[in-house]
C-alpha positions in Angstrom: -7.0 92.4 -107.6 -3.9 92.2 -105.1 -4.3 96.1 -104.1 -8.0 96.0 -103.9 -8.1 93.5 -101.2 -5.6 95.4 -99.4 -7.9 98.8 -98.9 -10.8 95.9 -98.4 -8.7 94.7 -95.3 -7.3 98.1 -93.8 -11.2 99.3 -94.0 -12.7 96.2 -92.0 -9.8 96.8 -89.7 -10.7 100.4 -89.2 -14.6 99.3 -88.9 -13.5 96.8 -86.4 -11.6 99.1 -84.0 -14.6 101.9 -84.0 -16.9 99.3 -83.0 -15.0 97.7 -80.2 -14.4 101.7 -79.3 -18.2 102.9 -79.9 -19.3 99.7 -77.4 -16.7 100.5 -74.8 -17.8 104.7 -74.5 -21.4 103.1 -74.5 -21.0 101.0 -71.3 -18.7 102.3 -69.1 -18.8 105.6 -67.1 -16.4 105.2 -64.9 -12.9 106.6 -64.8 -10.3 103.2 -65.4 -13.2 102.5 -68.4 -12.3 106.3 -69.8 -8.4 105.7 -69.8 -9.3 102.4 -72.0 -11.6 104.4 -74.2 -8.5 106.2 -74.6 -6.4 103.9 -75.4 -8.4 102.3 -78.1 -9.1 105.6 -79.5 -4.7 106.0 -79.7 -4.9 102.7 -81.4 -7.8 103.6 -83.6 -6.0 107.0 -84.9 -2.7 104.3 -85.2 -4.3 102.2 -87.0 -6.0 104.9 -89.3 -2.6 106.2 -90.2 -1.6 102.6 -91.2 -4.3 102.2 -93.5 -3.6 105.7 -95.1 -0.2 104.8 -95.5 -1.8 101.3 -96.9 -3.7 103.2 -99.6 -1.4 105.3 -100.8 0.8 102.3 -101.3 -1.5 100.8 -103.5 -2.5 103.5 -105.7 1.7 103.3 -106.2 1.7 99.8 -107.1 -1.2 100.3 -109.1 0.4 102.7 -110.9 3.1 100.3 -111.3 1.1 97.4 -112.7 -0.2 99.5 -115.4 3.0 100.9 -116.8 4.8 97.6 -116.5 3.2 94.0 -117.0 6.8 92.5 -115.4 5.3 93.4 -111.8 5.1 90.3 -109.9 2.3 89.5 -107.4 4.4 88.4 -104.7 6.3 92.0 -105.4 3.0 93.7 -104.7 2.2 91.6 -101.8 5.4 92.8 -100.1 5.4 96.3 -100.6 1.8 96.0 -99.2 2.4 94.9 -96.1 1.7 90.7 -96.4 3.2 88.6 -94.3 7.0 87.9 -94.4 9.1 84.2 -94.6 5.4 82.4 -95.1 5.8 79.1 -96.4 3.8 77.3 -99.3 0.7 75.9 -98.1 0.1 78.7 -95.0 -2.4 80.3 -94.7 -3.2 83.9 -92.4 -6.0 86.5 -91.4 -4.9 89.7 -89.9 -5.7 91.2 -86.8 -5.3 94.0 -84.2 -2.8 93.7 -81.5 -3.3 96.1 -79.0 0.4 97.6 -77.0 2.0 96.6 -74.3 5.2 98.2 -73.4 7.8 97.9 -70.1 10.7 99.8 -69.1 13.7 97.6 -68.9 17.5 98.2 -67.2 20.3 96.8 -69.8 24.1 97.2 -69.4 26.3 97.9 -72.7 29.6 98.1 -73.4 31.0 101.5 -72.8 34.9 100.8 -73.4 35.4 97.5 -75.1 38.4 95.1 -73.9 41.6 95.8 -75.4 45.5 94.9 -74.8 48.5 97.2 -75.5 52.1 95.6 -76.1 54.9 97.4 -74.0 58.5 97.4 -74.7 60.5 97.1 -71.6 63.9 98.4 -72.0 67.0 96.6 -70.2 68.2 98.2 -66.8 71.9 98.8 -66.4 73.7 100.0 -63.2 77.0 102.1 -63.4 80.4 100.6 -60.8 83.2 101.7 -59.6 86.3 99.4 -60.7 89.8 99.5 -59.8 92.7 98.1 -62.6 95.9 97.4 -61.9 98.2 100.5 -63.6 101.6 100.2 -61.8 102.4 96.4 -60.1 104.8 96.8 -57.1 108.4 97.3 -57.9 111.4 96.3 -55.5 113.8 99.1 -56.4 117.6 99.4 -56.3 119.5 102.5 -55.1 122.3 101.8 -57.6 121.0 100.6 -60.7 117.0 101.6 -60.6 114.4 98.7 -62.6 113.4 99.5 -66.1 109.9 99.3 -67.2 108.3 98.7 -70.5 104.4 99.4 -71.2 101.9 97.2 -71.9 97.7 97.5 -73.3 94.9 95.6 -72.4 91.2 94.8 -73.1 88.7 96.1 -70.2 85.3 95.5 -70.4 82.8 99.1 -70.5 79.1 97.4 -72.0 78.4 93.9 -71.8 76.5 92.1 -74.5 72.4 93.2 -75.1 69.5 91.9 -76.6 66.9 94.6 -78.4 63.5 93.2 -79.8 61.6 94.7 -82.8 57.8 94.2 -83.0 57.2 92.5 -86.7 53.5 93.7 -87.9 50.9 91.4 -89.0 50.6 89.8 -92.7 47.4 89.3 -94.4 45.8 87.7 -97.6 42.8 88.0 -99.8 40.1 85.3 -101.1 36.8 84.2 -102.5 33.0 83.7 -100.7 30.2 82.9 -101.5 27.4 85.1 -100.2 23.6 85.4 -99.7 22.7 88.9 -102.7 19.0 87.9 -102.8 16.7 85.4 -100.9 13.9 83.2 -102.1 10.9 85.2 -103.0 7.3 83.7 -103.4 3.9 84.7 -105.3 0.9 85.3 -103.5 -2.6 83.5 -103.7 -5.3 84.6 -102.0 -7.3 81.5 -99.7 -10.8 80.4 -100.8 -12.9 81.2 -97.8 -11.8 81.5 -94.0 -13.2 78.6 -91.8 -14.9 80.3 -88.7 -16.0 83.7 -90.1 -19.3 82.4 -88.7 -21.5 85.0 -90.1 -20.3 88.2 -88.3 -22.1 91.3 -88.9 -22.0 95.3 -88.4 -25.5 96.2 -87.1 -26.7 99.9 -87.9 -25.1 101.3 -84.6 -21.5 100.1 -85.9 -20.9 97.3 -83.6 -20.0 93.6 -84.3 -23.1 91.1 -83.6 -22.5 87.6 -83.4 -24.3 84.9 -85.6 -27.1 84.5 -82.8 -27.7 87.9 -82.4 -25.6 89.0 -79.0 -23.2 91.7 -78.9 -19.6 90.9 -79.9 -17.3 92.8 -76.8 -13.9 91.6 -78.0 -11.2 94.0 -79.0 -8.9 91.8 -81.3 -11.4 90.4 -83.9 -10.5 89.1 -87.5 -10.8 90.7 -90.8 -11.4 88.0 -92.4 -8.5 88.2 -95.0 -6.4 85.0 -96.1 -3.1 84.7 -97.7 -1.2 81.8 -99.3 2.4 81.7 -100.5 4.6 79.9 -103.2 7.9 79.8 -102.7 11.0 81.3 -105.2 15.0 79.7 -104.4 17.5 82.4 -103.5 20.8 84.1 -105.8 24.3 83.9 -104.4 27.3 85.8 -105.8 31.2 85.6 -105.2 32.8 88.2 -103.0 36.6 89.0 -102.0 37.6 89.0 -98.1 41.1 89.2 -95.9 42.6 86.6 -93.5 45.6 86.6 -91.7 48.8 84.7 -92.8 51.7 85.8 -89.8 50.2 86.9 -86.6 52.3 89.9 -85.0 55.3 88.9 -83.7 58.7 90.1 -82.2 62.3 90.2 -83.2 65.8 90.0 -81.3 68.4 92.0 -82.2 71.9 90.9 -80.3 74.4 94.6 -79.9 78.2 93.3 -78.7 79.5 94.0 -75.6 82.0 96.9 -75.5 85.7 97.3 -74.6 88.2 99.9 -73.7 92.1 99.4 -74.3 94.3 100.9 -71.1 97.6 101.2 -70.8 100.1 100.0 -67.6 103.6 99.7 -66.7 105.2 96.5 -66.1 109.1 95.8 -64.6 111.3 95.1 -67.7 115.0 94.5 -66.1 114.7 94.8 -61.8 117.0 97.1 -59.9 120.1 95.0 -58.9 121.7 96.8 -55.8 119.7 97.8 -53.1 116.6 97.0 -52.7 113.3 99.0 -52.0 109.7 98.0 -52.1 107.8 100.6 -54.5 104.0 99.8 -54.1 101.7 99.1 -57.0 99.5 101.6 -58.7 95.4 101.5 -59.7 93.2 103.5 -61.6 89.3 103.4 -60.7 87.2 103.1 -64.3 82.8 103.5 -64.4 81.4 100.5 -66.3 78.0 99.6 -66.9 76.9 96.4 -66.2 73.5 94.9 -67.2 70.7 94.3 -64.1 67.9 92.5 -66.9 67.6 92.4 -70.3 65.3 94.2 -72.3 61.6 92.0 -73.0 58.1 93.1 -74.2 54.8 93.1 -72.2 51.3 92.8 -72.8 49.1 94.8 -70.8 45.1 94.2 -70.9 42.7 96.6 -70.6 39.2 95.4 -69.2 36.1 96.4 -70.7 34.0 99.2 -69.0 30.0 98.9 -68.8 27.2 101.5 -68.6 23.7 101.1 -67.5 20.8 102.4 -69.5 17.0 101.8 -69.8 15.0 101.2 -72.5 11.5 100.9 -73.3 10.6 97.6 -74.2 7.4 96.4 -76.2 5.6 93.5 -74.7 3.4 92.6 -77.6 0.9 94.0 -80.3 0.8 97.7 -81.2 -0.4 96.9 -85.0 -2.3 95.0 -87.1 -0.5 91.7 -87.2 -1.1 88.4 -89.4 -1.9 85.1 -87.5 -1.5 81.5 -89.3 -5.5 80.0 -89.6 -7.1 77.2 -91.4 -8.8 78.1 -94.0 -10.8 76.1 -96.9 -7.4 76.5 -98.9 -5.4 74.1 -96.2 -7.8 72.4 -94.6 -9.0 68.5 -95.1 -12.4 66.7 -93.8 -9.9 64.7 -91.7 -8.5 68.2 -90.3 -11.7 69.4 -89.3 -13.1 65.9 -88.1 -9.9 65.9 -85.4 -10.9 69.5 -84.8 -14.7 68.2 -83.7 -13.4 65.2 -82.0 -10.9 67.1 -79.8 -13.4 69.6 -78.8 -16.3 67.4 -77.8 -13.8 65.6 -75.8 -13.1 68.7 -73.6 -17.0 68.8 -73.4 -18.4 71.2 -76.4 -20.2 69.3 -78.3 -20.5 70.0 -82.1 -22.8 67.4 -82.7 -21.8 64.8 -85.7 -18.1 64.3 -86.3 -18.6 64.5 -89.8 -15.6 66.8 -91.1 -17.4 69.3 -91.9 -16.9 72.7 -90.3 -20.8 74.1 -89.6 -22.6 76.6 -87.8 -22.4 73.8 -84.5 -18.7 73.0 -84.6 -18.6 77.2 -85.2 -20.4 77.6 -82.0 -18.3 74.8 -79.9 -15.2 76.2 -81.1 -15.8 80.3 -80.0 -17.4 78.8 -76.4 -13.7 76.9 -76.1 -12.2 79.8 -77.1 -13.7 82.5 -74.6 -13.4 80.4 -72.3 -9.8 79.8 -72.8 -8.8 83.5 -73.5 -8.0 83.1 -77.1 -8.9 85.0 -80.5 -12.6 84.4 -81.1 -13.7 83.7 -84.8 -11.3 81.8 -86.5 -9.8 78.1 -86.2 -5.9 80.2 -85.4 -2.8 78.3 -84.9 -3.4 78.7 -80.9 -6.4 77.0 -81.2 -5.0 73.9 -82.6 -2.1 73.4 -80.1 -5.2 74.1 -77.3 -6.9 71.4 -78.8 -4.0 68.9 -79.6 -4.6 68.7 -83.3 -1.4 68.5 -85.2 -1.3 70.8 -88.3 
């Protein structure tokens, strides 16, 4: 039953659209009227190919149903096209949206931000250093001075530090994720409040109850939906975190010496006495400016600008929430009288019951307000106040 009202549906949408088309090449000549004319005619072929692919899906799932008698109706209901995340007790009716797109400007990323760690080595500079070989001597002409020779320690590298970048460390554990969500069975709603006796005179346009000429382009098809809600499976799945964040280690390296050699006076001359002058030898040491250290360096993100073209609203045949007999009460449609003979369209009796003059009250409000015509919609209850 599922599949058949779905080709019902797709051909009273299809019905719909040639009608609203057949009445707008009918009564306008002029050019602006032909570029609509066109237009419907795009959505009419769109909506043609959406019904197409509706059948085909149904003869599938027909197929389906016959082979297996596990095939849920809420299974069928998806594949077909129903209306997603609908909760128990909602009710919908489908109807035509036409397009409406605009070009917008949007910057991306291009080059996302990023950081690189630099290694600064230590800076040395190289000196010129004079030691002490030979001291000065007084010497004797008679008995010269002896000498004996003696090493020392002389500094050539100082002490340096060297760091060593220490990667990251990381660990594995348990989650619980989301494998399947709730599902829900279809039901189909017991008669749509506000279908008003609609018909398809032998020209193929829509005439209203009291016999004018319906010139709407989004109209309803009259078909209802209710859901029932199934709860959702979970399974357990293995991810990473990190233990030791990346970090850096200092390595010390000695400072280094070179052992020289001088003379030094071991007995001085005793006679006569003359002044020999001391002796040096100039070394090249290195001597440290700064130590070696890291660095961080950022790199800032790059943008690009690109366009894009956006979709306002419509384009397809789209389900809207209504009230139907399934979800409606006598104290639902009682509010629904009150609030619109308040706003000054009178529907006669408030008596809860939803008849041919609340029907008329309601699509006056409606047209005159800019909203669907037909059906008792979502929209129309927040226009009137009523909570639902």
């Amino acid at each position: 039953m599922i599949y058949k009202r779905v080709l019902l549906a797709a051909a009273g949408t299809s019905a719909l659209m040639l009608a609203a088309c057949g009445t707008t090449q009918t009564t306008s000549s002029s050019s602006s009227e032909a570029v609509r004319i066109a237009e419907l005619e795009a959505q009419l072929n769109s909506a043609n190919s959406q019904n197409a692919s509706l059948s085909s899906q149904v003869s599938t799932l027909q197929t389906q149903v016959d082979s297996s008698s596990s095939t849920s109706g809420d299974s069928i209901a998806i594949a077909a096209g129903y209306p997603p995340n609908a909760l128990p007790g909602q009710c919908f009716s489908r109807i035509l949206i036409p397009e409406l797109t605009e070009t917008v400007s949007e910057q991306v990323i291009d080059l996302p931000v990023s950081s690189e760690l630099r290694i600064v080595a230590a800076e040395y500079v190289f000196e010129q250093e004079q030691i002490l070989v030979k001291e000065a001597t007084t010497r004797y002409h008679v008995i010269p001075a002896t000498y004996e020779t003696i090493t020392e320690q002389v500094l050539i590298q100082p002490e340096m530090t060297i760091s060593k970048v220490i990667a990251a460390v990381y660990e594995e554990y348990e989650e619980q994720v989301l494998v399947r969500p709730a599902f829900t069975t279809w039901k189909p709603g017991a008669g749509l409040i506000g279908d008003g006796g609609y018909r398809h005179g032998d020209d193929g346009r829509l005439y209203a109850p009291d016999g004018s000429l319906v010139q709407t382009i989004i109209q309803p098809t009259g078909e209802i939906l209710c859901k029932v809600e199934v709860p959702p499976k979970y399974k357990t799945v293995s991810r990473k975190r990190l233990v030791s964040a990346e970090h850096t280690e200092d390595t010390v390296v000695a400072a280094k010496y070179e052992t020289v050699t001088k003379q030094v006076i071991a007995i001085p001359p005793r006679v006569e006495e003359e002044v020999v002058a001391a002796e040096y030898s100039t070394i090249r040491v290195r001597r440290e400016v700064s130590p070696a250290r890291t660095e961080t360096i950022t790199i800032p993100a790059t943008y690009k600008t690109i366009e894009k073209i956006k979709i306002v609203s419509g384009g397809n045949l789209e389900w809207r929430e209504v009230i139907c007999d399934t979800n409606s009460t006598p104290e639902l449609i009682s509010q629904v009288q009150s609030s619109l003979t308040s706003r000054g369209y009178s529907t006669g009796r408030v008596d809860g019951v939803f008849g041919m003059s609340t029907l008329h009250a309601m699509e006056k409000f409606q047209r005159d307000n800019g909203y669907i015509v037909g059906q008792l919609t979502m929209e129309t209850m927040d226009a009137l106040g009523v909570a639902h």
